[in-house]
C-alpha positions as CSV (number, residue, x, y, z in Angstrom):
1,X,125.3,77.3,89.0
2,X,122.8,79.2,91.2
3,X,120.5,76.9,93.5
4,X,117.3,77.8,95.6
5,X,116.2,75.1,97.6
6,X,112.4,75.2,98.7
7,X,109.7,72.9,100.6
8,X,110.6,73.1,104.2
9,X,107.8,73.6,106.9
10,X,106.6,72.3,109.8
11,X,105.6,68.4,110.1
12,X,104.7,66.1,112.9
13,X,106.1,62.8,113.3
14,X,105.3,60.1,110.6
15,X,104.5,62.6,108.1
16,X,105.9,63.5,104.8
17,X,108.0,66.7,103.5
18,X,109.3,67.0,99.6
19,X,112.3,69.4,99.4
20,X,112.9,71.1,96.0
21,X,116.6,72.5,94.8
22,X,116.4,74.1,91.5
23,X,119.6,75.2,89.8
24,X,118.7,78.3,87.8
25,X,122.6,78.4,86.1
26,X,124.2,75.4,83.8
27,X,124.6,72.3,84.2
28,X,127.5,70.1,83.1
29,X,128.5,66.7,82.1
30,X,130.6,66.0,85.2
31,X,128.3,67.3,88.1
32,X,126.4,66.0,90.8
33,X,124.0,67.2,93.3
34,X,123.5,66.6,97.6
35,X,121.7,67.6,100.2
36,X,123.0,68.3,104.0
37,X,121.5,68.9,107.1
38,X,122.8,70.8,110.4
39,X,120.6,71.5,113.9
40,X,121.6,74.0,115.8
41,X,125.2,73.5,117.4
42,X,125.9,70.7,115.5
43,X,127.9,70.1,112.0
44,X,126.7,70.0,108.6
45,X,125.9,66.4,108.0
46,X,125.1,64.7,104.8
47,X,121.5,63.1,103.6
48,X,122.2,62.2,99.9
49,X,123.9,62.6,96.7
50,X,122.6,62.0,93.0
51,X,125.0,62.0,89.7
52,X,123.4,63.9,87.3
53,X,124.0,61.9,84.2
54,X,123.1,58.6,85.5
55,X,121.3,59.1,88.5
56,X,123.4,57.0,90.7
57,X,122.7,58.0,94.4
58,X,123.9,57.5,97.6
59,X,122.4,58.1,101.5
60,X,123.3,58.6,104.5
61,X,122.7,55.4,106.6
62,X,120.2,57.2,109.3
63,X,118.1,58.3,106.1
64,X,118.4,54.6,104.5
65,X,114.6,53.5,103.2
66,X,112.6,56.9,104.2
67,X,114.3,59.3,101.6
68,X,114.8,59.3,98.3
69,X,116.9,61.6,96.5
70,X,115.8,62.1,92.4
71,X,116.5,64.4,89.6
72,X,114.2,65.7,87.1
73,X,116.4,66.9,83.9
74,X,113.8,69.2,82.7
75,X,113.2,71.4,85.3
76,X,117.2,71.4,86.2
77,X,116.6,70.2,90.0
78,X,116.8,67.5,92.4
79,X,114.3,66.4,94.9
80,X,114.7,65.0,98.5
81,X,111.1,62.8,99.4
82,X,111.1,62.3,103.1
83,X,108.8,60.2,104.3
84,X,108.6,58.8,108.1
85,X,110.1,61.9,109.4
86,X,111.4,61.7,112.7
87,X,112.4,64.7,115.3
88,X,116.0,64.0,115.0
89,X,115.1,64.9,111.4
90,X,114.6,68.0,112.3
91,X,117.2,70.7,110.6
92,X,117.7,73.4,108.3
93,X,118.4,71.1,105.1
94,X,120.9,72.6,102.3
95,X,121.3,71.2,98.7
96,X,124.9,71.5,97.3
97,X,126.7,71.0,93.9
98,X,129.8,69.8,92.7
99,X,131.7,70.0,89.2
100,X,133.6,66.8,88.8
101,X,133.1,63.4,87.7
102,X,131.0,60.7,90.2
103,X,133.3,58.0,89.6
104,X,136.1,60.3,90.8
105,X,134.7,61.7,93.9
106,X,132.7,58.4,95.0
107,X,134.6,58.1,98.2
108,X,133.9,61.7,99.0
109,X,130.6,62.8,97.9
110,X,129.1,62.7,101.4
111,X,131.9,65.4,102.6
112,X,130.7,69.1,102.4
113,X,134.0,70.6,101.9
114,X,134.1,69.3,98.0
115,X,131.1,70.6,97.0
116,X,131.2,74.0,95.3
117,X,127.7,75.7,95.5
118,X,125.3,76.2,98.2
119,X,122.0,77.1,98.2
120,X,120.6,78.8,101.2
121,X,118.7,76.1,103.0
122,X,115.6,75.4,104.4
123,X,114.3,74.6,107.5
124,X,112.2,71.3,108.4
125,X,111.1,70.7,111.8
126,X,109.4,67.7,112.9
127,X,106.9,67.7,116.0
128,X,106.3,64.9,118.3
């Protein structure tokens, strides 16, 4: 699993961004995909999960009805829509994947420390 996430820039309030992650390695069975945030000082925090297989998902409460989170099987990558972007948005955004079964892992899919790859994020500023 190698991941390159893309589609970061510069945005002002209101205002849209689509964030790419493309996993240029296998895929499995038992995998699903997230993405994370972190500003500057602060933690790693988590935006959304997908399962690959079924394309159950999960969010992040302060991201609840602006993003969306998708996968597109073909081109072996998962999507992050934001719409309505906000400044506390703002963030370098990293997209994560994890080997294991959904169903297993559904209590701890928004905690960084399970996932196993990283891609190298990418950063999204929102303006005023």
């Amino acid at each position: 699993v190698q991941l390159q996430a893309s589609g970061g820039g510069l945005v002002q309030a209101g205002n849209s961004l689509r964030l790419s992650c493309a996993n240029s390695g296998r895929t499995f069975s038992n995998y699903f995909m997230g993405w994370f945030r972190q500003s500057p000082g602060k933690e790693r925090t988590f935006v959304a999960a997908i399962n690959w297989s079924d394309g159950s998902t999960i969010y992040a409460d302060s991201v609840k009805g602006r993003f969306t989170i998708s996968r597109d099987n073909a081109k072996n990558s998962v999507d992050l829509q934001m719409n309505n972007l906000k400044p506390e948005d703002t963030a370098v955004y990293y997209c994560a994947g994890k080997i294991g079964s959904w169903k297993i892992y559904s209590t701890e899919v928004s905690q960084a420390k399970i996932y196993n790859y990283w891609g190298q994020g990418t950063q999204v500023t929102v303006s005023s």
